[in-house]
Backbone as CSV, one residue per row, in Angstrom:
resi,resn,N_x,N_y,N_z,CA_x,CA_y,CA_z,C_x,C_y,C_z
1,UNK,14.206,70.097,6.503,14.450,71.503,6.239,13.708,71.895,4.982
2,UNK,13.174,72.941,4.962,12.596,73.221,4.269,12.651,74.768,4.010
3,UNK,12.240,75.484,2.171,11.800,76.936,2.062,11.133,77.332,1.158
4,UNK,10.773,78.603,1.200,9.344,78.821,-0.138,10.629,79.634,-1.214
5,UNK,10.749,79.527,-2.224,11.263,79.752,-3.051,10.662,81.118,-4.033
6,UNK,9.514,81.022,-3.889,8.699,82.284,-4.521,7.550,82.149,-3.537
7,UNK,6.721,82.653,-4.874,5.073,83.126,-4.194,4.006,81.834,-4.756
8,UNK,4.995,80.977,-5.196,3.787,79.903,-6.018,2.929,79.559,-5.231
9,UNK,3.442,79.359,-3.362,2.965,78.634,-2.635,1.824,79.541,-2.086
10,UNK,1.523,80.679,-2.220,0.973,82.038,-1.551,-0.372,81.122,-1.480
11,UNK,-1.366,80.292,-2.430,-2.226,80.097,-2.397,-2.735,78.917,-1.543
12,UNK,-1.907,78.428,-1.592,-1.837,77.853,-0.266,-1.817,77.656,1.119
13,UNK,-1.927,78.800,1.735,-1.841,79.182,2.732,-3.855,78.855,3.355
14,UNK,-4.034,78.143,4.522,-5.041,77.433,4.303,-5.366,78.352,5.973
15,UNK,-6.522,78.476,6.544,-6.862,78.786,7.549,-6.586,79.057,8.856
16,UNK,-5.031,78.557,8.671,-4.037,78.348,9.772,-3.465,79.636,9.584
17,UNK,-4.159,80.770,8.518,-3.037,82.174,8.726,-2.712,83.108,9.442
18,UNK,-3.534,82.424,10.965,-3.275,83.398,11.926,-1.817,83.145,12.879
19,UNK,-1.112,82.107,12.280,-0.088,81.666,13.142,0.493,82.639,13.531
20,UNK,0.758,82.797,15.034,1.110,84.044,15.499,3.144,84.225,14.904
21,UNK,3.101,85.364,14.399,4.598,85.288,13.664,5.636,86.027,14.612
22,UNK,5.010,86.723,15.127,5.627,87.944,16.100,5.142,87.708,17.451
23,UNK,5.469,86.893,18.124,5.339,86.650,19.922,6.744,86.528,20.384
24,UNK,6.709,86.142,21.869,7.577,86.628,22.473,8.203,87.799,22.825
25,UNK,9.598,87.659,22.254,10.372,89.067,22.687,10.452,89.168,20.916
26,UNK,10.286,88.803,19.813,10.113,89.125,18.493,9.465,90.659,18.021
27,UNK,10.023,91.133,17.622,9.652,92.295,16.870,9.808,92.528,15.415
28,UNK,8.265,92.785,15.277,8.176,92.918,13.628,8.116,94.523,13.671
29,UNK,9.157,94.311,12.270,9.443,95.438,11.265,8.533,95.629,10.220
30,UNK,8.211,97.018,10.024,7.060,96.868,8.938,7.926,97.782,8.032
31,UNK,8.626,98.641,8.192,9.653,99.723,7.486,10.728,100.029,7.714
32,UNK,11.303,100.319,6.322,12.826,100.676,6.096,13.454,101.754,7.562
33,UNK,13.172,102.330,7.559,12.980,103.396,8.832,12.857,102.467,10.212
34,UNK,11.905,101.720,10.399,11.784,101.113,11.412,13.002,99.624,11.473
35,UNK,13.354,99.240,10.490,14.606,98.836,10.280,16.057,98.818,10.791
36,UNK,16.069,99.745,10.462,17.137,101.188,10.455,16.893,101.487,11.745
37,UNK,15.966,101.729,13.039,16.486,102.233,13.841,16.204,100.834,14.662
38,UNK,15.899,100.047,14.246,16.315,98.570,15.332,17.649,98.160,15.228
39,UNK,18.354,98.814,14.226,19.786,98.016,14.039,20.827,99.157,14.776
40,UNK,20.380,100.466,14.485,21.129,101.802,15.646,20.583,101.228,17.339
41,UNK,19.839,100.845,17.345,19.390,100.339,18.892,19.911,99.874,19.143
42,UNK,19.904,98.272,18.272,21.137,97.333,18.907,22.816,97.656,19.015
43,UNK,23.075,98.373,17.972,24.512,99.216,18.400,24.702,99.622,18.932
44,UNK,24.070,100.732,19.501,24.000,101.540,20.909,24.226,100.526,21.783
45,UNK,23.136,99.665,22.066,23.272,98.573,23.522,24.217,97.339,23.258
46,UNK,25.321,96.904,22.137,26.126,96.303,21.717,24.868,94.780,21.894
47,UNK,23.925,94.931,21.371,23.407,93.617,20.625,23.205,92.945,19.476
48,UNK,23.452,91.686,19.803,23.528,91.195,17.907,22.121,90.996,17.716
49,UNK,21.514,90.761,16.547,20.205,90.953,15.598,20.407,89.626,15.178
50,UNK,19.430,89.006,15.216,18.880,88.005,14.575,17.095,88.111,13.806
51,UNK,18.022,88.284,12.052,16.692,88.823,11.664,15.931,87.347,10.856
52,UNK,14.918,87.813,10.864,14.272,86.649,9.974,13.302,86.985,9.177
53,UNK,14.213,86.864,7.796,12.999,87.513,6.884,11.998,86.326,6.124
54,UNK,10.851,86.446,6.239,9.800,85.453,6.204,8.300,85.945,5.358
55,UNK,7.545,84.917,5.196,6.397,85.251,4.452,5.289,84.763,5.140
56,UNK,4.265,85.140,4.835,3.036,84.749,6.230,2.498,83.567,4.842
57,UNK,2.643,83.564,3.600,2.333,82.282,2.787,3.327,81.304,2.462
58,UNK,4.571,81.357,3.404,5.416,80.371,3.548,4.872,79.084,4.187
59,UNK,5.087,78.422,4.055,4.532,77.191,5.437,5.633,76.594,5.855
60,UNK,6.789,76.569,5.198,8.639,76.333,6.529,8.295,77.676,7.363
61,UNK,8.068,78.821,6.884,8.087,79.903,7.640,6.997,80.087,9.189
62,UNK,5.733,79.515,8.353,4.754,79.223,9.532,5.643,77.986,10.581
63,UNK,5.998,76.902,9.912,6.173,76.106,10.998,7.712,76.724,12.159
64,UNK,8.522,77.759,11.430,9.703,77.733,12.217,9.083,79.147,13.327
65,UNK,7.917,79.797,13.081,7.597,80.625,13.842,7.037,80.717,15.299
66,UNK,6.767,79.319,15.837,6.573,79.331,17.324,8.090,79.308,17.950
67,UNK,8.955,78.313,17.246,10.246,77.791,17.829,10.791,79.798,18.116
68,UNK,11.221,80.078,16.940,12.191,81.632,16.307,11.673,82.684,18.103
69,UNK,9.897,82.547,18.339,9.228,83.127,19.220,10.303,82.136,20.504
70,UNK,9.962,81.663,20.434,10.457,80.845,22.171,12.098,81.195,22.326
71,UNK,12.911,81.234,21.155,14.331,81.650,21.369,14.053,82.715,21.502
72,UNK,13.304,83.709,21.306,13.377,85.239,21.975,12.942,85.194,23.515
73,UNK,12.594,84.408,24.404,12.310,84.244,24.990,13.712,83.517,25.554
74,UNK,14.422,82.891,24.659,14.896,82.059,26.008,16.537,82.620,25.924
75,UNK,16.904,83.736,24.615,17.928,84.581,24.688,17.582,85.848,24.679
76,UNK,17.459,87.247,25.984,16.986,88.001,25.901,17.587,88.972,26.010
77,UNK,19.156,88.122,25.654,20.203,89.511,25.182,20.500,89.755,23.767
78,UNK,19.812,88.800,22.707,19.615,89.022,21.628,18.536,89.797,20.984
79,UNK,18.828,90.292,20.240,16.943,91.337,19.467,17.015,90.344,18.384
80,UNK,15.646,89.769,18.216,15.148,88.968,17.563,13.872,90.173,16.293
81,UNK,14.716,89.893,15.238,13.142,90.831,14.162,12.853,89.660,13.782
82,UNK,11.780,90.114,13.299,10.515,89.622,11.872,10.653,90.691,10.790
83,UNK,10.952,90.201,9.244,10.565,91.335,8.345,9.797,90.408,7.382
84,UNK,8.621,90.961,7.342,7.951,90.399,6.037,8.298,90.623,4.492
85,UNK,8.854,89.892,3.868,9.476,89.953,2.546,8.337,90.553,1.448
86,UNK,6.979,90.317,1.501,6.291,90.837,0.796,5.987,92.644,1.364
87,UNK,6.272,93.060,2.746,5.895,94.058,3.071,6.915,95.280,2.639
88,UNK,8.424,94.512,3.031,9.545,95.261,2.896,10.367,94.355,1.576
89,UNK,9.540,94.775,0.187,10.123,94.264,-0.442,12.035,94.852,-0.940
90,UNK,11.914,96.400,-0.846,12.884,97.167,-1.241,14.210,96.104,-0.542
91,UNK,14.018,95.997,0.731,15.036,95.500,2.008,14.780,94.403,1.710
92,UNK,14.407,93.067,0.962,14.569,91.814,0.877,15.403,91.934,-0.220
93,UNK,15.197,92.746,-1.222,16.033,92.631,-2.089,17.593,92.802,-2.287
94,UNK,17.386,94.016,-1.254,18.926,94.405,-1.214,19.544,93.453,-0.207
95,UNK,19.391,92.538,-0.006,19.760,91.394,1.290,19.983,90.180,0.422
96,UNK,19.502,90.633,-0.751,19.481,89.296,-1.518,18.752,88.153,-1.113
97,UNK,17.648,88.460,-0.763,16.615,87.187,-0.037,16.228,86.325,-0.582
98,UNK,16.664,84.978,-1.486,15.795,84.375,-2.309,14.931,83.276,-2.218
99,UNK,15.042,82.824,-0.863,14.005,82.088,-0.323,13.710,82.362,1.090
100,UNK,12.306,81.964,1.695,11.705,82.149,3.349,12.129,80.883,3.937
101,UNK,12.088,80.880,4.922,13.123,81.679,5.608,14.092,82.211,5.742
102,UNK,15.038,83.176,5.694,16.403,83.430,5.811,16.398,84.371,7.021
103,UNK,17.143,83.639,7.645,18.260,84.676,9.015,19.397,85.036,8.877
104,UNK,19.538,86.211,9.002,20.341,87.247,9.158,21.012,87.329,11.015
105,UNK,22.162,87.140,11.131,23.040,87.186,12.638,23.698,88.199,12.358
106,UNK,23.309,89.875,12.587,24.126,90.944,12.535,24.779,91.559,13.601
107,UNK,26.081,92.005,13.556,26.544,92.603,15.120,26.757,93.955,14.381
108,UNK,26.555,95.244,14.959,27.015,96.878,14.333,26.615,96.796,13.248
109,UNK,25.493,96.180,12.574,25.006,96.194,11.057,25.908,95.532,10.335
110,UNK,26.803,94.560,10.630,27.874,93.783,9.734,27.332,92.325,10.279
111,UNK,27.580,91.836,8.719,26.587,90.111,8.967,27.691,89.211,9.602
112,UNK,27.151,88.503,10.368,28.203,87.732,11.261,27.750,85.984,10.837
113,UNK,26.374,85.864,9.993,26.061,84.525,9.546,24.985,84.968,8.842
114,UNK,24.265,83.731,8.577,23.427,83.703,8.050,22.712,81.809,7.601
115,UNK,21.178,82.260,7.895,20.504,80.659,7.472,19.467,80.867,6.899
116,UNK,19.569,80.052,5.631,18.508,79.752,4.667,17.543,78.638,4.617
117,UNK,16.370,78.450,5.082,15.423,77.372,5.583,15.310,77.357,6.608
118,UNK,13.611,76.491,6.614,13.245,76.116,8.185,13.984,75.076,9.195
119,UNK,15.509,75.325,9.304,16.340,74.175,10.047,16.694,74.388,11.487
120,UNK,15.839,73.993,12.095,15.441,74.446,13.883,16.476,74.081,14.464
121,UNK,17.169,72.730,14.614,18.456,72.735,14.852,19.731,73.720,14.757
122,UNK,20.031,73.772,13.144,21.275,74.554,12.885,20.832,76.200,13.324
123,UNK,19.625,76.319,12.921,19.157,77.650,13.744,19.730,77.931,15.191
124,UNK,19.103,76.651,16.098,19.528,76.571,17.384,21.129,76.689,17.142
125,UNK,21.890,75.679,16.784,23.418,75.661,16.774,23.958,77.060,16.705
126,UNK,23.513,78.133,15.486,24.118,79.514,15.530,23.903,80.371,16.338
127,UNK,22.829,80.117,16.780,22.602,81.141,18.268,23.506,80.579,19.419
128,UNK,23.230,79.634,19.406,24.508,78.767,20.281,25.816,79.507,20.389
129,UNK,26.029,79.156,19.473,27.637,79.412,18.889,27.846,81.199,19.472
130,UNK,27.079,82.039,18.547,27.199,83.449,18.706,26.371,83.945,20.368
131,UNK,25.661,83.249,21.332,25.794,83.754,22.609,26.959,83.212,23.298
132,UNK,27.920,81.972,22.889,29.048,81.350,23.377,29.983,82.183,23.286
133,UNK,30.464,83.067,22.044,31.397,84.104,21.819,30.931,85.146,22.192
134,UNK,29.757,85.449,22.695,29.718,86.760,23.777,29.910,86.540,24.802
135,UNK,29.899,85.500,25.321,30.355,85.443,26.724,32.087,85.263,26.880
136,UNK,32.690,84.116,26.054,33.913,84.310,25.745,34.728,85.728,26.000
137,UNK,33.942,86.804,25.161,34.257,87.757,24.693,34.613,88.864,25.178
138,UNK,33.230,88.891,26.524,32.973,89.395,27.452,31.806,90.921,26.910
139,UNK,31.715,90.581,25.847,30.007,91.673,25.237,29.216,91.144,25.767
């Protein structure tokens, strides 16, 4: 498990920066506004959000970004974002973001979890867990 802690690592980021960050059913957020109405969307259609706020000069972030893509794919009753922490700095802050990766599991805009690092497993485990209690649930 692994996370970028700041920007020390920014220079680092080596030729590999095209790793695609946003495939699948993933949707990147570029604004507060555009934010904001992915999270009224998912309320409307009673879906939970799984956000992931990330850095394209992370490298936990590069490596957890094919897996994050394929769970949008393989839960497609979840909305899966991307927010870039350097793009939407205002909204990393107020989230209290202090290292890349962090996921955000929101239901009606109220946080229902949350994971800090590239940990593909426990990642997997909370999605687990939170499509298990929608079905339970009957949402």
């Amino acid at each position: 498990m692994g996370s970028c802690l700041g920007k020390e690592n920014r220079n680092a980021v080596d030729s590999n920066q095209h790793v695609e960050f946003a495939g699948g059913n993933v949707q990147l957020v570029t604004t507060k506004d555009g934010w904001d109405q992915k999270l009224s969307e998912a309320r409307q259609d009673g879906r939970i959000v799984i956000a992931n706020f990330s850095a394209r000069w992370c490298g936990p972030c590069r490596l957890m970004a094919p897996f994050y893509n394929e769970l949008s794919e393989k839960y497609p009753s979840l909305m899966f974002l991307l927010i870039d922490v350097d793009e939407l700095t205002d909204l990393s802050t107020s989230r209290d973001i202090k290292a890349t990766p962090t996921f955000f599991f929101l239901r009606d805009e109220q946080q229902l979890d949350k994971l800090v690092g590239a940990n593909k497993p426990e990642l997997q485990k909370k999605i687990t867990a939170i499509v298990d209690s929608i079905v339970q649930s009957g949402r």
